[in-house]
N, C-alpha and C positions, 0 to 999 in steps of 0.2 A: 430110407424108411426107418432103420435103426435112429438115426439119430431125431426124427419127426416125433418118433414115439416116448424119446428120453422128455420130451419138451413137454408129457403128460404126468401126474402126478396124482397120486391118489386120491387127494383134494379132487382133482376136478371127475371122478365115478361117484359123485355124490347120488344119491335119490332121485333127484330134481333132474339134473342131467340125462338121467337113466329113461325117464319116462318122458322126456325132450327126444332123446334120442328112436327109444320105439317107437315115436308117433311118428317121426317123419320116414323113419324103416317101414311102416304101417303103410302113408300115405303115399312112399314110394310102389308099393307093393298096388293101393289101391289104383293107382293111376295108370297102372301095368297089366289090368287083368281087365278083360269084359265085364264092363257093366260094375265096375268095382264099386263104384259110388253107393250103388244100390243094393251088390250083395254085402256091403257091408256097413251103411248106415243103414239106420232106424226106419223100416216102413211097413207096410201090411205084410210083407211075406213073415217078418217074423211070425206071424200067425200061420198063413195061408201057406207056407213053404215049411215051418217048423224051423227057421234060421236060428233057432236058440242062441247063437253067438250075439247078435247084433246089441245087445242094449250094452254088451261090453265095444265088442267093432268099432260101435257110431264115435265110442269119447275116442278112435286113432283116427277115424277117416273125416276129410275134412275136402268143401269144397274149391278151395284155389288153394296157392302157395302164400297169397295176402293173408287168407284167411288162415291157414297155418302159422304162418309169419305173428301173426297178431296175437292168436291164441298164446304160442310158444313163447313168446315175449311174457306175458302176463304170468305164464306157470314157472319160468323163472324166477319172476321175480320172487312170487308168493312163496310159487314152491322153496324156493331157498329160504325163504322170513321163515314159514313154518316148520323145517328141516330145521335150522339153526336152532330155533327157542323149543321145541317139542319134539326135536329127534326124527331122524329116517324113517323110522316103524311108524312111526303117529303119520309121517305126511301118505306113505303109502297107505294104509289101511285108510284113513282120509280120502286121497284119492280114487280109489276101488269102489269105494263102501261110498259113499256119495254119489258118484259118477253113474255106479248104475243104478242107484236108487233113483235118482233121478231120470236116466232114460227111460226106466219101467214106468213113473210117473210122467214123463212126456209123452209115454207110448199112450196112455192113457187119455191123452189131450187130442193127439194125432188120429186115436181109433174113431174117439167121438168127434171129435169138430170138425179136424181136417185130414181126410183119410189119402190125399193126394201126398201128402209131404214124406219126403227123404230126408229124416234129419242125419245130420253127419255132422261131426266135430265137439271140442275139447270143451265148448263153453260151460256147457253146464257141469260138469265137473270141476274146471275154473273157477262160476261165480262159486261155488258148494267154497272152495278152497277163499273165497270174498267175504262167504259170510262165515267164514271158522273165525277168518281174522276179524273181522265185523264185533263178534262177539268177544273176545277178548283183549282189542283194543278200541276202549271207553272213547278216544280222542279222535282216532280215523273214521268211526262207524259211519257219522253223516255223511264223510267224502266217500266212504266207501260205497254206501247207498245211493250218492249221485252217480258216481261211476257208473252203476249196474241200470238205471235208472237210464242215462246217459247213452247206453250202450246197447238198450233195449230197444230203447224208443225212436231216437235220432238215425239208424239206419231205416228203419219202417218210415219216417217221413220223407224218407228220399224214394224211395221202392224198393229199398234191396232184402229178399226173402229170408227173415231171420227167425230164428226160433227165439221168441223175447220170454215165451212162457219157461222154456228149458233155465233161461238164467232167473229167471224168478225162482223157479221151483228148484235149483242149484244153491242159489244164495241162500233161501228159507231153510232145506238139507242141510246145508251145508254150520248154518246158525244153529240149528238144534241139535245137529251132530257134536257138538261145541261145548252144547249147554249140556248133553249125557257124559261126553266126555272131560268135561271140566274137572 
């Protein structure tokens, strides 16, 4: 054990790491508990139950390990581009301050159009961190906007139940969070 932990270095408790590592302590926990999914993604009990927690909840809990897997990939990446060039504090407060602005705004989507839906998971928080970088890299924006584009759409045409509006309304967050903060 001692020597598993020398192999760790202060480098790797970055920011990025940190909130890698709570999501899947989160998702462990969801997947552990009765009905996790639902007490702790985004759905009508936030209202009808008073679950106050959930528009923070939904950006840890997450419907499979793929879908964890996928998410956690992408917040790495980002997450470390934006940690490197704008520091810890900018990607955290980034993350928070988008993530749930955005579930409050998908709740929004969820109350009026589709009041069946359990959202859960990191995305929209993610594209939000899609379109910070979006915004101040001139060169990636188009690729970035395929991606999100890409990522929306192309699982809806196979059937798989996605929150595409969450990454829109992430990315759009996430761009203007960009543009206050610049």
């Amino acid at each position: 054990m001692k020597t598993m932990l020398k192999r760790f270095s202060k480098k790797d408790f970055t920011a990025t790491n940190i909130l890698i590592i709570i999501t899947v302590l989160m998702y462990i926990i969801q997947i552990n508990i009765s009905q996790g999914g639902l007490f702790l993604g985004l759905n009508l009990y936030f209202l009808v139950y008073d679950f106050w927690w959930q528009p923070l909840s939904t950006m840890f809990a997450h419907g499979g390990i793929a879908h964890l897997g996928m998410n956690m990939f992408v917040l790495w990446q980002f997450g470390n581009l934006i940690e490197r060039f704008r520091g810890a504090k900018e990607l955290v407060a980034l993350y928070f301050i988008t993530g749930i602005v955005t579930s409050l705004l998908s709740f929004l989507y969820i109350f009026y159009l589709d009041p069946q839906v359990n959202l859960v998971g990191a995305s929209g928080a993610i594209c939000a961190l899609l379109g910070y970088v979006a915004y101040f890299d001139k060169t990636q924006r188009n690729g970035i906007i395929t991606w999100v584009l890409l990522i929306s759409v192309a699982p809806l045409l196979i059937g798989l139940p996605i929150a595409w509006y969450a990454h829109f309304i992430g990315f759009g967050i996430g761009f203007l969070y960009a543009i206050i903060r610049r």
